[in-house]
Each structure stands twice: as structure tokens, then as C-alpha cells.
C-alpha positions in Angstrom: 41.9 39.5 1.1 39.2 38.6 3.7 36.3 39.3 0.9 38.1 36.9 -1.3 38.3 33.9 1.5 34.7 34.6 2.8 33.4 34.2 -1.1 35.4 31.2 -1.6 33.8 29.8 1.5 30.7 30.7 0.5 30.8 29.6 -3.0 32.0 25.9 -1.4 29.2 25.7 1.2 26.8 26.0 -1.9 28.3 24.1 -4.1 28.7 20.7 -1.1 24.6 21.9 -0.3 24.1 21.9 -4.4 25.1 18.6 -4.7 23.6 17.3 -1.2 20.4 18.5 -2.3 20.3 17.1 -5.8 21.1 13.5 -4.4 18.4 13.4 -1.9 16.4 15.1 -4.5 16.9 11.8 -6.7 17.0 9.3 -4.4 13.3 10.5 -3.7 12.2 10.5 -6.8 13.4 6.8 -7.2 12.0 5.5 -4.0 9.2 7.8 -5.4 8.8 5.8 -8.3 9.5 2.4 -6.9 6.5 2.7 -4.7 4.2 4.0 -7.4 5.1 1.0 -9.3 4.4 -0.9 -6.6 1.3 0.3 -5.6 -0.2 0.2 -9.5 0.6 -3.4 -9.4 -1.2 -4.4 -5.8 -4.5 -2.4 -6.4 -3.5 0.5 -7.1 -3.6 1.7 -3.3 -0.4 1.6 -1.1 -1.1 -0.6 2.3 -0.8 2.4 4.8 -3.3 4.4 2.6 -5.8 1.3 2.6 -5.7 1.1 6.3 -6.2 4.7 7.1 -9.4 4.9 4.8 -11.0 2.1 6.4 -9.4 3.2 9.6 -8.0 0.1 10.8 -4.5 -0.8 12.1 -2.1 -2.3 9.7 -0.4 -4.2 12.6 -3.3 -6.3 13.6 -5.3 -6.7 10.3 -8.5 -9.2 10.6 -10.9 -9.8 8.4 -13.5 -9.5 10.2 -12.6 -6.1 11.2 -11.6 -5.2 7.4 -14.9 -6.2 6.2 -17.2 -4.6 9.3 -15.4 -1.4 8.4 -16.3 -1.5 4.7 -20.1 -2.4 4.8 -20.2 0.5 7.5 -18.5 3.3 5.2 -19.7 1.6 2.0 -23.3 2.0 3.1 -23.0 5.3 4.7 -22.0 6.8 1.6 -24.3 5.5 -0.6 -26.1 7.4 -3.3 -29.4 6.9 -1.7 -28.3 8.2 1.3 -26.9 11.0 -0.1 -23.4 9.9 0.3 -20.3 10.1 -2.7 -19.8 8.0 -5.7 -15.8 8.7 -5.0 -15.5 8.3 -1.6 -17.7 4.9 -1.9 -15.0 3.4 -4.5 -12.2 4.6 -2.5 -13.6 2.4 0.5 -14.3 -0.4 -2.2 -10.6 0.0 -3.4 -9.6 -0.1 0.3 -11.1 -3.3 1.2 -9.5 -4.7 -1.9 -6.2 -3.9 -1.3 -6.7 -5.3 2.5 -8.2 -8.3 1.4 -4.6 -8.9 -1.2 -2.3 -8.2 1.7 -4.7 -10.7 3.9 -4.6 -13.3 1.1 -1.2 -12.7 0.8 -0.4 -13.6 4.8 -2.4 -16.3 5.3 -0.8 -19.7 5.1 -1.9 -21.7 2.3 -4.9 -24.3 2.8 -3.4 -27.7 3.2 -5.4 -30.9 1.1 -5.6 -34.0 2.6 -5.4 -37.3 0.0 -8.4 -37.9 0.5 -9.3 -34.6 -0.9 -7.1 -34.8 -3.8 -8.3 -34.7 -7.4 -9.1 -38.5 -8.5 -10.9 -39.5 -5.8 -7.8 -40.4 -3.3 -6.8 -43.8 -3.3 -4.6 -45.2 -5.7 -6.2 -48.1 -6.3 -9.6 -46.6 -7.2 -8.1 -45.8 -10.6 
């Protein structure tokens, strides 16, 4: 009698774990996904990967510091100097993917009329 109630309880624990398992396993996969897609359509770098090759904070992005970085590495591995083809796109990548998020969180460039298309005044027309 005790075999059978410690199979049962057995058979139940695996069956809750199976199913706890397969869930997480999916939800993974779809945040998994989601952030590939994402990623493919911005550069085809994630933000957190960008900063780490360029090794600057993703908190505190400047330009200036985004583009110091990049003519650094980019130079250092140059073919002449006997540095790799690969790892010289990867920064190039990089700085491309900073310089979309930048873009992307600067506030956009306000016109005066005066600069306006048409010369500016109305009654120049």
C-alpha cells in the first residue's frame, strides 16, 4: 500500500515539473524569438551586445564616447596592423547600432520660419 501512494506521488510531482518545465521552456523560446526579431530589424545587434563590444555603459551613452571607442578598436584591429577582419566589423556593427539608439533619443531638431523651405515669409511668394 505505501509503494502504491509513494508512486502516485511520484508520478504527480513529474507530471506538475513536466508541465512547469515545458511552459517556461516556451515562454523562452518566444521571448527568444521576439528579441531576435528585434535585433534583425535595429542592426542586427541587440543594444546590451553593442555596448559591451565597444565597452561603454548603456546608461550614459554619448557620442563622443561611442565614436572615441570605435576609431580606437577600429584601428587597433586593422589588417595592417595585423588585427581581424571579424572583430573590425563587429566594432563597425557596434557603433552602428549605438549611433540608431542615439538617433533614436535625441529630440528632434526644431526649424525656425525663417529656415523653412520657400524662403520664410509669406509674402516673398
Amino acid at each position: 500500500m505505501a509503494h502504491r501512494i509513494l508512486v502516485q506521488v511520484v508520478l504527480t510531482g513529474a507530471q506538475v515539473f513536466g508541465r512547469a518545465f515545458f511552459q517556461a521552456y516556451k515562454q523562452a523560446a518566444a521571448t527568444s524569438a521576439t528579441q531576435a526579431t528585434t535585433a534583425a530589424k535595429e542592426g542586427g545587434l541587440a543594444l546590451d551586445e553593442a555596448c559591451r563590444i565597444l565597452h561603454v555603459q548603456q546608461q550614459n551613452l554619448q557620442r563622443e564616447e561611442v565614436a572615441r571607442r570605435f576609431e580606437h578598436l577600429f584601428n587597433v584591429n586593422s589588417k595592417e596592423k595585423g588585427g581581424s577582419f571579424y572583430i573590425q566589423s563587429k566594432v563597425y556593427r557596434a557603433k552602428e547600432r549605438l549611433d540608431l539608439e542615439l538617433s533614436k533619443n535625441e529630440p528632434p531638431a526644431t526649424s525656425s520660419p525663417s529656415e523653412a523651405p520657400g524662403g520664410g515669409s509669406p509674402a516673398a511668394s
